[in-house]
ChimeraX commands (.cxc) that place a marker at each C-alpha (Angstrom):
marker #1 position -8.37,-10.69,-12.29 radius 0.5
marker #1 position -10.96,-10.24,-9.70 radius 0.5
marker #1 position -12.50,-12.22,-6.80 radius 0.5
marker #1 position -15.68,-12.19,-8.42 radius 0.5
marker #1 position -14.44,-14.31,-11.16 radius 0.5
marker #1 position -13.94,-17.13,-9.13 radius 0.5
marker #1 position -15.87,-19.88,-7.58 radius 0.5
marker #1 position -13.14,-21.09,-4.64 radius 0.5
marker #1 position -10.94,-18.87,-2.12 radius 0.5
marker #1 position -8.44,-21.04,-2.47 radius 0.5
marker #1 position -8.17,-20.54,-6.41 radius 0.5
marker #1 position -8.16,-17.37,-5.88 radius 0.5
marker #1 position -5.36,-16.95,-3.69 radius 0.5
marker #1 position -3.37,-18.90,-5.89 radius 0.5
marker #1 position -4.22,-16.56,-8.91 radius 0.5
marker #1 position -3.16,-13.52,-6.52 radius 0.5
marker #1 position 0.17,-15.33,-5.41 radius 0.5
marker #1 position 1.19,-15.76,-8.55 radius 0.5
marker #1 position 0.34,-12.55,-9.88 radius 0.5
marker #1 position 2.89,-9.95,-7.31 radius 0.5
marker #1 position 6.06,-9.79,-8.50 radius 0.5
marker #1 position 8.44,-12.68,-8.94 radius 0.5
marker #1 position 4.81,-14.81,-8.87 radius 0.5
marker #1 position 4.64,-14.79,-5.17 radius 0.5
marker #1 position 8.11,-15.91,-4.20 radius 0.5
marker #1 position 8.24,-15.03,-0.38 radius 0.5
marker #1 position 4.79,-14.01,0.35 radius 0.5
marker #1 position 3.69,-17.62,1.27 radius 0.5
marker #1 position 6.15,-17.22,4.39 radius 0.5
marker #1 position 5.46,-13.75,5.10 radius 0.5
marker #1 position 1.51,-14.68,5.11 radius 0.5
marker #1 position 2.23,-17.42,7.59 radius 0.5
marker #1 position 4.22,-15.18,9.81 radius 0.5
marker #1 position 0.93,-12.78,9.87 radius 0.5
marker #1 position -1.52,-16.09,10.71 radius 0.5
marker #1 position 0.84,-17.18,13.07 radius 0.5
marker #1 position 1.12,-20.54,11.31 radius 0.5
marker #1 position 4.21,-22.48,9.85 radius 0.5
marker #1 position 4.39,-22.23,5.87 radius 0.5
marker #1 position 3.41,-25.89,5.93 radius 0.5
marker #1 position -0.07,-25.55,7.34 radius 0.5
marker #1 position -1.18,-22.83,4.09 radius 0.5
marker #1 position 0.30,-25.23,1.58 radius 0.5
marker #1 position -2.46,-28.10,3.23 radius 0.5
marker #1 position -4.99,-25.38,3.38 radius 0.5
marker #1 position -4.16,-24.19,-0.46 radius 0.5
marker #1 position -3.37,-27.00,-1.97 radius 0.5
marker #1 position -5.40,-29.90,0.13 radius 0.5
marker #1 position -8.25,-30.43,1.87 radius 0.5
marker #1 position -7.78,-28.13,5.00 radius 0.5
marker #1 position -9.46,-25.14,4.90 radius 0.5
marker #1 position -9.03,-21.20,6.66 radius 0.5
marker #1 position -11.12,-20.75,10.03 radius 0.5
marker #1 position -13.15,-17.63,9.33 radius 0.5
marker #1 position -10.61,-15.12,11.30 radius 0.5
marker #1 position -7.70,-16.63,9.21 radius 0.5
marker #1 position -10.02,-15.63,6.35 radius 0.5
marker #1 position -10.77,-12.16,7.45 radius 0.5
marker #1 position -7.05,-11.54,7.99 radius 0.5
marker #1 position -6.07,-13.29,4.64 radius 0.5
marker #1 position -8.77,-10.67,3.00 radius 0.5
marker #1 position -7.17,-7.46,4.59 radius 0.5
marker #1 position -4.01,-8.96,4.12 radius 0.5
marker #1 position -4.50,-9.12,-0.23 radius 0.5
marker #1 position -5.99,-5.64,-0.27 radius 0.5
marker #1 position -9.84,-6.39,-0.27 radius 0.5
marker #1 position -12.45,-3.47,-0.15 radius 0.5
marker #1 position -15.51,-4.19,2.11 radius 0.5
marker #1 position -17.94,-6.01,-0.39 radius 0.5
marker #1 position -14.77,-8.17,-1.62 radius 0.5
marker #1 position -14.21,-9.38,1.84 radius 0.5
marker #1 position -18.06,-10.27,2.39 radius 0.5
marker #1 position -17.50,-12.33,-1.22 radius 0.5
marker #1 position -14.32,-14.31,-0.05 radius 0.5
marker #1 position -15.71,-14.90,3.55 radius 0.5
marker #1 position -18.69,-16.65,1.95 radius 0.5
marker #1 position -17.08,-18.77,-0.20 radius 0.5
marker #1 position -14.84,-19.58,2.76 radius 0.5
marker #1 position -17.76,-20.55,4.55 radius 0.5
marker #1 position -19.57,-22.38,1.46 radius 0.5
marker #1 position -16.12,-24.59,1.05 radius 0.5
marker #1 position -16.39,-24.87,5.16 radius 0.5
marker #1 position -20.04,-26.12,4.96 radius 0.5
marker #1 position -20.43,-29.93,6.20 radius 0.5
marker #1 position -24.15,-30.11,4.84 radius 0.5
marker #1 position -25.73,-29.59,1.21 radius 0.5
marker #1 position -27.96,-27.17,2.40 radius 0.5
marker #1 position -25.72,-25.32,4.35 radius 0.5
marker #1 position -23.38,-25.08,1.43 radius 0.5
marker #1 position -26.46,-24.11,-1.09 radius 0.5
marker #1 position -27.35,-21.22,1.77 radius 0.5
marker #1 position -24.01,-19.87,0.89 radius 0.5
marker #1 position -23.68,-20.21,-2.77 radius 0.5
marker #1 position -26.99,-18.20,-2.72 radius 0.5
marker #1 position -25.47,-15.62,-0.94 radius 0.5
marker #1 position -22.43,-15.18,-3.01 radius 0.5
marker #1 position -24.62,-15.53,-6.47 radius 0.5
marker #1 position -25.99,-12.22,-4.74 radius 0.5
marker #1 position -22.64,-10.59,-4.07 radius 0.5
marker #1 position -21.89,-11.33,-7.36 radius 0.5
marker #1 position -24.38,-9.83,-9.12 radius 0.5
marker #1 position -24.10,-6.39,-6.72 radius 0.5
marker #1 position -20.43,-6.43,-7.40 radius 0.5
marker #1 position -21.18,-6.23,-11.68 radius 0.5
marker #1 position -23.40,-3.32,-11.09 radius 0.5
marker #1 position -21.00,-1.43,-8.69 radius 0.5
marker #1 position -18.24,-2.38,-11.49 radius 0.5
marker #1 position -21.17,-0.83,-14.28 radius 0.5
marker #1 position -21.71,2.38,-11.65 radius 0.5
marker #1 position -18.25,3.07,-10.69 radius 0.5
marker #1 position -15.76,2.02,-13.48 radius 0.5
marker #1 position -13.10,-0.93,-13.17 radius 0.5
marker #1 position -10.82,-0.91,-10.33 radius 0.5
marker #1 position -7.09,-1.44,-9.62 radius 0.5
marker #1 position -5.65,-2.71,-7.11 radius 0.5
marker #1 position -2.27,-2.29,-5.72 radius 0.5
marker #1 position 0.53,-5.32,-5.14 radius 0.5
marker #1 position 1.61,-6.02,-1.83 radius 0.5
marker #1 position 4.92,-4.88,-2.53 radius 0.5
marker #1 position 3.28,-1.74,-4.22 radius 0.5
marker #1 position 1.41,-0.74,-0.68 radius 0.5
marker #1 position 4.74,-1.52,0.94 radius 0.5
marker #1 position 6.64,0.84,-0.93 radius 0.5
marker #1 position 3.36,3.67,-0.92 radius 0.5
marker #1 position 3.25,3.36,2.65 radius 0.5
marker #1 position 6.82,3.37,3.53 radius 0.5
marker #1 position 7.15,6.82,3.67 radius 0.5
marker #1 position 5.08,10.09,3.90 radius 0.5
marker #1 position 6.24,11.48,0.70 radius 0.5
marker #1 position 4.68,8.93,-1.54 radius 0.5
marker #1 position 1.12,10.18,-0.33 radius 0.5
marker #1 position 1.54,13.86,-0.17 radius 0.5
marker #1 position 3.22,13.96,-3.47 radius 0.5
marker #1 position -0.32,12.03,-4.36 radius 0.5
marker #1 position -2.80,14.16,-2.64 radius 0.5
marker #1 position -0.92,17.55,-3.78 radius 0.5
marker #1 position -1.60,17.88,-7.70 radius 0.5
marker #1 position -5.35,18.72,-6.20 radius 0.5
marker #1 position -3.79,22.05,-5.44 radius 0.5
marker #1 position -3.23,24.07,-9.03 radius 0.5
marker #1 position -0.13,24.97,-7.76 radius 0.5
marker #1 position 1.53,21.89,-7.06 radius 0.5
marker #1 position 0.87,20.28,-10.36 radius 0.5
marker #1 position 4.14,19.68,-11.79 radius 0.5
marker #1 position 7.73,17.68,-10.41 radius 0.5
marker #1 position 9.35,20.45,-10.07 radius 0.5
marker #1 position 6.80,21.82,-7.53 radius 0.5
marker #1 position 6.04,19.02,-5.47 radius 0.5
marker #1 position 10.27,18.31,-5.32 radius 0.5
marker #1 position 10.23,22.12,-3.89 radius 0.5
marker #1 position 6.97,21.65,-1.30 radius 0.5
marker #1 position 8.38,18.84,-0.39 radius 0.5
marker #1 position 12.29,19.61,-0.40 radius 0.5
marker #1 position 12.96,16.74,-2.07 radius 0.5
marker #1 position 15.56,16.81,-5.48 radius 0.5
marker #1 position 13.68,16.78,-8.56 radius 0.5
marker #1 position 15.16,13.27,-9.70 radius 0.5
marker #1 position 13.22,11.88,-6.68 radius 0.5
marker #1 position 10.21,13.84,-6.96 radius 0.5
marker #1 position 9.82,12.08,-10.44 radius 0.5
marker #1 position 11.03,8.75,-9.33 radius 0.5
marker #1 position 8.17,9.03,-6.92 radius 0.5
marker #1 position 5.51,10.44,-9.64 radius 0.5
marker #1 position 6.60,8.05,-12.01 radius 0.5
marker #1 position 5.55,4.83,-9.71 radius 0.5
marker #1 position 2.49,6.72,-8.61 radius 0.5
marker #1 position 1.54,7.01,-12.48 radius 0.5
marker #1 position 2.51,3.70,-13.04 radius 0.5
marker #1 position -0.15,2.54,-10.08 radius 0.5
marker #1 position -2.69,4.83,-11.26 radius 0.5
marker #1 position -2.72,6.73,-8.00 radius 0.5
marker #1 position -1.98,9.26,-10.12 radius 0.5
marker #1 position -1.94,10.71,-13.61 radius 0.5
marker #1 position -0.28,13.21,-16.30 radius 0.5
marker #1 position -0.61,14.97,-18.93 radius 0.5
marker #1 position 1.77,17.34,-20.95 radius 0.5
marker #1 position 4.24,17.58,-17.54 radius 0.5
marker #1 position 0.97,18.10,-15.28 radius 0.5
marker #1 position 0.00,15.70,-12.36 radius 0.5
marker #1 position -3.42,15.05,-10.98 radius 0.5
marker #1 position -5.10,12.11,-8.87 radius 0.5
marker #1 position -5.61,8.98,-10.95 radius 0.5
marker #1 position -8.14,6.79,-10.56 radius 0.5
marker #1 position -6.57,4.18,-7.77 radius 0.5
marker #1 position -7.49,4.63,-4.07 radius 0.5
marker #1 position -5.71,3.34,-1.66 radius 0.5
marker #1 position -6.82,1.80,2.02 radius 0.5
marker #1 position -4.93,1.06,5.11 radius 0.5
marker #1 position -6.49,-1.17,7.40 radius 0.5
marker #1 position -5.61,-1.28,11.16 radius 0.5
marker #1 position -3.91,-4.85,10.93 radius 0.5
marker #1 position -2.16,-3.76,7.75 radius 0.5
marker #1 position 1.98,-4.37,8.64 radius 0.5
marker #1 position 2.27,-1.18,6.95 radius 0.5
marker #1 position 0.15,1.24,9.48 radius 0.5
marker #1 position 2.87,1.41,12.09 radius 0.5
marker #1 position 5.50,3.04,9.41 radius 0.5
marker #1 position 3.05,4.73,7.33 radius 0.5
marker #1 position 1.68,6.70,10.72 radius 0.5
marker #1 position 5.38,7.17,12.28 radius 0.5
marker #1 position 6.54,9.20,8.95 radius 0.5
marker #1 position 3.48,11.80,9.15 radius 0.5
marker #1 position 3.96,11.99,13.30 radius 0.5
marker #1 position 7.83,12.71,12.53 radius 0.5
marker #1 position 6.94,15.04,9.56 radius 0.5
marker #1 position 4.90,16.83,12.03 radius 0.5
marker #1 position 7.30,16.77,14.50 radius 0.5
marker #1 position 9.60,18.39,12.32 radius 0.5
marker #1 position 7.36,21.87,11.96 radius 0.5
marker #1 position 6.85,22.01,15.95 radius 0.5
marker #1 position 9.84,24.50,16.39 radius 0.5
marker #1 position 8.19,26.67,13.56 radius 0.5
marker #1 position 4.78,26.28,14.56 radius 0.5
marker #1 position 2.29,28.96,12.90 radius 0.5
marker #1 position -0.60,30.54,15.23 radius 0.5
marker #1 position -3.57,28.76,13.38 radius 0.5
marker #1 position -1.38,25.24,13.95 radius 0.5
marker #1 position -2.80,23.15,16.96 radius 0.5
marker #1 position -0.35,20.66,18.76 radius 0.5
marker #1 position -1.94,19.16,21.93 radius 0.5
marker #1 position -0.34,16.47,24.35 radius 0.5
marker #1 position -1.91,16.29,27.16 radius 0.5
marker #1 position -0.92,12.70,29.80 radius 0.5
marker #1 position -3.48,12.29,32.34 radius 0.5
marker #1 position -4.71,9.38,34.80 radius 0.5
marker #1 position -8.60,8.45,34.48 radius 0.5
marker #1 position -10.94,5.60,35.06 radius 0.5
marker #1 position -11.24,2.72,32.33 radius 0.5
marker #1 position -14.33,4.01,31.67 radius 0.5
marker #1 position -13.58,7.65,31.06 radius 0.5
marker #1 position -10.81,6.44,28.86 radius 0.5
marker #1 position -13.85,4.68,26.71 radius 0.5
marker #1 position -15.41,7.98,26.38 radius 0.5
marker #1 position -13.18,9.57,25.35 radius 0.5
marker #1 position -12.35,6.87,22.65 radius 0.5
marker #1 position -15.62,7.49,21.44 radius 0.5
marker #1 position -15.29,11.17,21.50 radius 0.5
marker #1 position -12.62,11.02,19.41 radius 0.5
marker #1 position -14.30,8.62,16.74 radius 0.5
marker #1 position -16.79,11.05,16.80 radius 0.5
marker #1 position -14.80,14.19,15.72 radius 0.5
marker #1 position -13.14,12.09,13.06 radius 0.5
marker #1 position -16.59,11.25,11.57 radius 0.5
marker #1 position -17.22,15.18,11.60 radius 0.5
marker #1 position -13.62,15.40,10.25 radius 0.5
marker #1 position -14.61,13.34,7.03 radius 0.5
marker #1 position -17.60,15.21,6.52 radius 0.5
marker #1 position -15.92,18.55,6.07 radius 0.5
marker #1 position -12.78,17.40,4.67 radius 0.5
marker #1 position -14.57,15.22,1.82 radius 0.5
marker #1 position -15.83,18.06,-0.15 radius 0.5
marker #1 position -13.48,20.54,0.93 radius 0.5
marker #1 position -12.02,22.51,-2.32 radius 0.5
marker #1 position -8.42,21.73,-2.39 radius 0.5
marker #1 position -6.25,24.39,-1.38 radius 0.5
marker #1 position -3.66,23.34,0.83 radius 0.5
marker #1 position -2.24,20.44,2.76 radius 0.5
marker #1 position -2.94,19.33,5.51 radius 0.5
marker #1 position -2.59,16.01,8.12 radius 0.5
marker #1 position -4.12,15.07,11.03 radius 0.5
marker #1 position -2.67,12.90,13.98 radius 0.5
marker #1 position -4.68,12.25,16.85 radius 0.5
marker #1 position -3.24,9.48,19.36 radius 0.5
marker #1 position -5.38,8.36,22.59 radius 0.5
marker #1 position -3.57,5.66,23.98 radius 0.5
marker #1 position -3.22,3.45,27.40 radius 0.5
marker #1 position 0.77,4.10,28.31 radius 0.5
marker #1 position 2.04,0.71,28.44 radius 0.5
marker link #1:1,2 radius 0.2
marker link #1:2,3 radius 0.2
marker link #1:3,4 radius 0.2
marker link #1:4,5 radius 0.2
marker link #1:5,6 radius 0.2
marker link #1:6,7 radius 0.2
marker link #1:7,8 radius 0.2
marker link #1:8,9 radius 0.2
marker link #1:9,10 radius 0.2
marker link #1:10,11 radius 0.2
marker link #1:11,12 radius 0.2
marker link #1:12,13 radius 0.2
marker link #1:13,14 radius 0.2
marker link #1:14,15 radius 0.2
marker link #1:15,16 radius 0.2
marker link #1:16,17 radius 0.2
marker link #1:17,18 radius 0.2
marker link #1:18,19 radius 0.2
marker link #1:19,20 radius 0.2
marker link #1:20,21 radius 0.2
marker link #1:21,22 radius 0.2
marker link #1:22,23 radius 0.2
marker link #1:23,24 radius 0.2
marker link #1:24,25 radius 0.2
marker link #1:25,26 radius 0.2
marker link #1:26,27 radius 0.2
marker link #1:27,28 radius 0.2
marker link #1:28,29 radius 0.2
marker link #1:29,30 radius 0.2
marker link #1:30,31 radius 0.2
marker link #1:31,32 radius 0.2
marker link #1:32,33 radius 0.2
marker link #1:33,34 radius 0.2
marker link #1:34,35 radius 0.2
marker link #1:35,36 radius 0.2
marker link #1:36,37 radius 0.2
marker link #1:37,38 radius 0.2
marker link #1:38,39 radius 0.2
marker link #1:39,40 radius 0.2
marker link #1:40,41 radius 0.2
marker link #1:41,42 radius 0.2
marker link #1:42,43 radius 0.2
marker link #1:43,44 radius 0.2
marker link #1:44,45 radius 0.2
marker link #1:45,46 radius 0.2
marker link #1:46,47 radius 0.2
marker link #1:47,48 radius 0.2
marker link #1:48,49 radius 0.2
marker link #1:49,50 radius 0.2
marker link #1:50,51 radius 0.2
marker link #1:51,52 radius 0.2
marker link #1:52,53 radius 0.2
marker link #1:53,54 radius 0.2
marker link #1:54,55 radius 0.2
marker link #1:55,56 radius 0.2
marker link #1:56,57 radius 0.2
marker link #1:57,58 radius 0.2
marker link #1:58,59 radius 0.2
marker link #1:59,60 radius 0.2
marker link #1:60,61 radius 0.2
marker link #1:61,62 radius 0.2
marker link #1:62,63 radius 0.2
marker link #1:63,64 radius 0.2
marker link #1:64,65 radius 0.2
marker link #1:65,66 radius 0.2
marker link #1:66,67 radius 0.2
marker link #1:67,68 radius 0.2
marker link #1:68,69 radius 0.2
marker link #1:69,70 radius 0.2
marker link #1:70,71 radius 0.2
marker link #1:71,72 radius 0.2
marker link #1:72,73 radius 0.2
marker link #1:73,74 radius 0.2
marker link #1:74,75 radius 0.2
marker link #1:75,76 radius 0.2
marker link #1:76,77 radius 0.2
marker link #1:77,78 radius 0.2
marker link #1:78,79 radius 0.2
marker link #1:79,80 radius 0.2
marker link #1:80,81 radius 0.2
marker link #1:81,82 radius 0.2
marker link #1:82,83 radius 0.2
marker link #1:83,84 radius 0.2
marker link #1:84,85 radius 0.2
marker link #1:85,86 radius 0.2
marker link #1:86,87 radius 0.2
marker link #1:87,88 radius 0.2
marker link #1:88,89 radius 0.2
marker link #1:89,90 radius 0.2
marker link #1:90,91 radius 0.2
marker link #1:91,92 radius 0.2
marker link #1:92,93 radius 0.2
marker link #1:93,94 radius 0.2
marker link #1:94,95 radius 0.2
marker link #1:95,96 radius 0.2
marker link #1:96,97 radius 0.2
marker link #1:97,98 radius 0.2
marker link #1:98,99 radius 0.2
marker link #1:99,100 radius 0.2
marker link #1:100,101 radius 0.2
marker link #1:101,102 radius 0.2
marker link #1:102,103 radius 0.2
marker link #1:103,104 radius 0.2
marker link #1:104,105 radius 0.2
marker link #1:105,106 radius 0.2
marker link #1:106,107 radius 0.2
marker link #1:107,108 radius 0.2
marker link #1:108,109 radius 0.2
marker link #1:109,110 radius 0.2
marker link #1:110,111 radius 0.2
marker link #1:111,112 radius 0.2
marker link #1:112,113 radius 0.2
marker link #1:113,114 radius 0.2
marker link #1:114,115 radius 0.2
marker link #1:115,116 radius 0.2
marker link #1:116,117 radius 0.2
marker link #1:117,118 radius 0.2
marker link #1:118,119 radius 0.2
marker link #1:119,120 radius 0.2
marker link #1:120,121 radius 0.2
marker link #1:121,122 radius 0.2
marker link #1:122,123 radius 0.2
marker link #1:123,124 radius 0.2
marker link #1:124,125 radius 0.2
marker link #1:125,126 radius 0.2
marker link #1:126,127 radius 0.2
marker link #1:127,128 radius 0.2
marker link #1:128,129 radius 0.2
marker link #1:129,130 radius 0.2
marker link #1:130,131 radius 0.2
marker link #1:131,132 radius 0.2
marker link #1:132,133 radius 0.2
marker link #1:133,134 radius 0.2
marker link #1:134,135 radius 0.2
marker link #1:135,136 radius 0.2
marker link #1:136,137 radius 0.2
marker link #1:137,138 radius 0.2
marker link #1:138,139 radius 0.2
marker link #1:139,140 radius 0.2
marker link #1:140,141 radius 0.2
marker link #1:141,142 radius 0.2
marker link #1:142,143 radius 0.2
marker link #1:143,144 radius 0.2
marker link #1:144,145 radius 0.2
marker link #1:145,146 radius 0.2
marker link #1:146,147 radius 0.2
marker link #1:147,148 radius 0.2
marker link #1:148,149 radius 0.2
marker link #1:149,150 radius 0.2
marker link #1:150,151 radius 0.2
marker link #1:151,152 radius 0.2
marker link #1:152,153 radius 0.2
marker link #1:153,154 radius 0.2
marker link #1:154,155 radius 0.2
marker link #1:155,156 radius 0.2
marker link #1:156,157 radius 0.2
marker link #1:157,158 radius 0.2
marker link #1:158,159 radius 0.2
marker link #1:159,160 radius 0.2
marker link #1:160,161 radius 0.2
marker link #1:161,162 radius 0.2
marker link #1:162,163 radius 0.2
marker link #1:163,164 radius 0.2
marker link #1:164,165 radius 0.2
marker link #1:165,166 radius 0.2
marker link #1:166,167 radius 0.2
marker link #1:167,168 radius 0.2
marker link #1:168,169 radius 0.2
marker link #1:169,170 radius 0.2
marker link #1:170,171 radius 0.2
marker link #1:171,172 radius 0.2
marker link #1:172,173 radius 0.2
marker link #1:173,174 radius 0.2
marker link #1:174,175 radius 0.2
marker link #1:175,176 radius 0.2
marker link #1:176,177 radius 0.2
marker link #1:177,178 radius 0.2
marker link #1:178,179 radius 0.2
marker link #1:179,180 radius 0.2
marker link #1:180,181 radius 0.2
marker link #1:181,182 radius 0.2
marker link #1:182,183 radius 0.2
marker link #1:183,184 radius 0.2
marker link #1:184,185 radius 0.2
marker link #1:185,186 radius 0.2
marker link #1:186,187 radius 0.2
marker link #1:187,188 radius 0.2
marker link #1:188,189 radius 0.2
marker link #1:189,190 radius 0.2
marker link #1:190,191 radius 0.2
marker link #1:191,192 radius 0.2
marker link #1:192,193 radius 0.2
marker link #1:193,194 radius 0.2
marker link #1:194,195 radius 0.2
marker link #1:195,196 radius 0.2
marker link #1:196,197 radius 0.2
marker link #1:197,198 radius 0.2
marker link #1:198,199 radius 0.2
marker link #1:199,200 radius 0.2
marker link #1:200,201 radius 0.2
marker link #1:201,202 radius 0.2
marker link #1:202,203 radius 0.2
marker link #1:203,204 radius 0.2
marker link #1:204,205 radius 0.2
marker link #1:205,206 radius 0.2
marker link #1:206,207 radius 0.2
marker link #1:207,208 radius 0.2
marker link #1:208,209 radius 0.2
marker link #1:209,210 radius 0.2
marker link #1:210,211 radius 0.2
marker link #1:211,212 radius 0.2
marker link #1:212,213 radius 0.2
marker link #1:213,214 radius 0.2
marker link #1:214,215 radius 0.2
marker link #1:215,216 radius 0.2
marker link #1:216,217 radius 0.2
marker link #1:217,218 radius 0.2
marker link #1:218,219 radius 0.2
marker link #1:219,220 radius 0.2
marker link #1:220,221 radius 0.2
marker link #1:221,222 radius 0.2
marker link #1:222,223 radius 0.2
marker link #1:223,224 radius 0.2
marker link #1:224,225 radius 0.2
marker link #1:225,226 radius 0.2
marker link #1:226,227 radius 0.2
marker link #1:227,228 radius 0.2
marker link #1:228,229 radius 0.2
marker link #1:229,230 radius 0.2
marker link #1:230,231 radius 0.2
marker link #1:231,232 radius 0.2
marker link #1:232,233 radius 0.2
marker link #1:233,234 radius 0.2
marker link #1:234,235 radius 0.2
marker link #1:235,236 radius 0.2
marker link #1:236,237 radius 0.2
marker link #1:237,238 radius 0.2
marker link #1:238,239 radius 0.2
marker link #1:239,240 radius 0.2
marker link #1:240,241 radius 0.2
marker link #1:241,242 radius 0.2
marker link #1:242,243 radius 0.2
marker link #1:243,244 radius 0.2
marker link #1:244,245 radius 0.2
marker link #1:245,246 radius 0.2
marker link #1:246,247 radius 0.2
marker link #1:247,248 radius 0.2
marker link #1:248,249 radius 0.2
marker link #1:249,250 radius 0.2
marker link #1:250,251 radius 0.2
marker link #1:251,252 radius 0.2
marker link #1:252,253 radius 0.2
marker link #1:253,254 radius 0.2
marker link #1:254,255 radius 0.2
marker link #1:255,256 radius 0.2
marker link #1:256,257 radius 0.2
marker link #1:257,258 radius 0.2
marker link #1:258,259 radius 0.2
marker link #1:259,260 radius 0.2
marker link #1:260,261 radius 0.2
marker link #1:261,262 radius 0.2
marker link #1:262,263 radius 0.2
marker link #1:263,264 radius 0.2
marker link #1:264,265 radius 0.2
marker link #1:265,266 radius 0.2
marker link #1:266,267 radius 0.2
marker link #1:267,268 radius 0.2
view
């Protein structure tokens, strides 16, 4: 099931509901909870006449795991189902015809793609092991369980508890007792409930290495006082250096792991 096979947000939804595990039992609440509306209010909005304003919509898309041109698809139909007018609603139909059609040849260019549950990501993201033991069958090395259990000092029944789901996801794949990366990528976006743990478990992994800290190893912490506007630049500073960041760490040959944690923050 994809977005693109359907005409309405709201059937859509529904189709994704009852997909997850137990068909959705619990995620109705929890998805109110992250609107910050009661449980009553989605069931007129799913199941009625009332409809998602657009920033409900935009949270509702990060919220079910949708990559950029997905989210452009199910905020126009949102807004075609929002329309008042006929032409208004025919401006949007137009526009998601179009999506449409881009999204079958990205499908044609790029392969099919899978997405993870919501109680898949929670599980990924709940801990830092999940994604190094998914990133490390790059390295030759680290290619089998008992390898990654080792790198990571885990036992070996967990290292293939943790291989086995990340098969099961496609996030990864094996062959004859060898891992590599499958075809399933996974996003976090910043309103994702899942960011907060997900970035706590590498800080405190990295924490854990500070009293064994190697020469080439940077650690910097650095508390300071500045204007609002300084703080800006330096915001952008940093955005910058991540951009240069991906650029050299994209094509990189993989040869050992690595993790980067930058935090600029306002003390509050």
């Amino acid at each position: 099931m994809t977005i693109f096979d359907h005409d309405s947000y709201k059937a859509f939804f529904l189709d994704w509901l009852h997909s997850q595990p137990k068909r959705g039992h619990g995620l109705l609440r929890k998805l109110a909870q992250v609107l910050r509306v009661h449980t009553t209010m989605l069931t007129h909005i799913f199941r009625g006449d009332s409809h998602l304003t657009i920033d409900q919509a935009l949270t509702l898309a990060r919220y079910v795991g949708l990559d950029e041109i997905e989210t452009d698809y199910f905020m126009n139909l949102v807004q075609s189902e929002r329309a008042a007018s006929v032409e208004c609603k025919r401006y949007f139909e137009a526009k998601i015809k179009l999506l449409r059609s881009k999204a079958v040849q990205l499908k044609e260019r790029l392969g099919p793609k899978t997405e993870l549950s919501e109680m898949d990501r929670a599980r990924f993201y709940s801990d830092w092991t999940y994604s190094a033991a998914n990133l490390l069958p790059a390295i030759e090395q680290f290619r089998t369980a008992p390898a990654i259990a080792e790198f990571l000092r885990i036992s070996l029944p967990e290292a293939h508890k943790i291989l086995q789901f990340l098969v099961a996801k496609g996030l990864s794949d094996e062959k004859n007792g060898k891992y590599g990366i499958g075809p399933v990528q996974t996003f976090l976006g910043k309103e994702s409930p899942y960011t907060r743990p997900y970035l706590k478990s590498w800080r405190l992994r990295a924490m854990e290495q500070l009293h064994d800290q190697r020469e080439e190893e940077v650690s910097f912490t650095n508390p300071v006082v500045i204007s609002h506007a300084d703080f800006d630049k330096v915001r952008e500073l940093i955005i910058s250096s991540i951009k240069q960041f991906s650029k050299i760490s994209g094509p990189s040959p993989c040869e050992v792991l690595c993790c980067l944690n930058i935090d600029w923050v306002k003390v509050r």
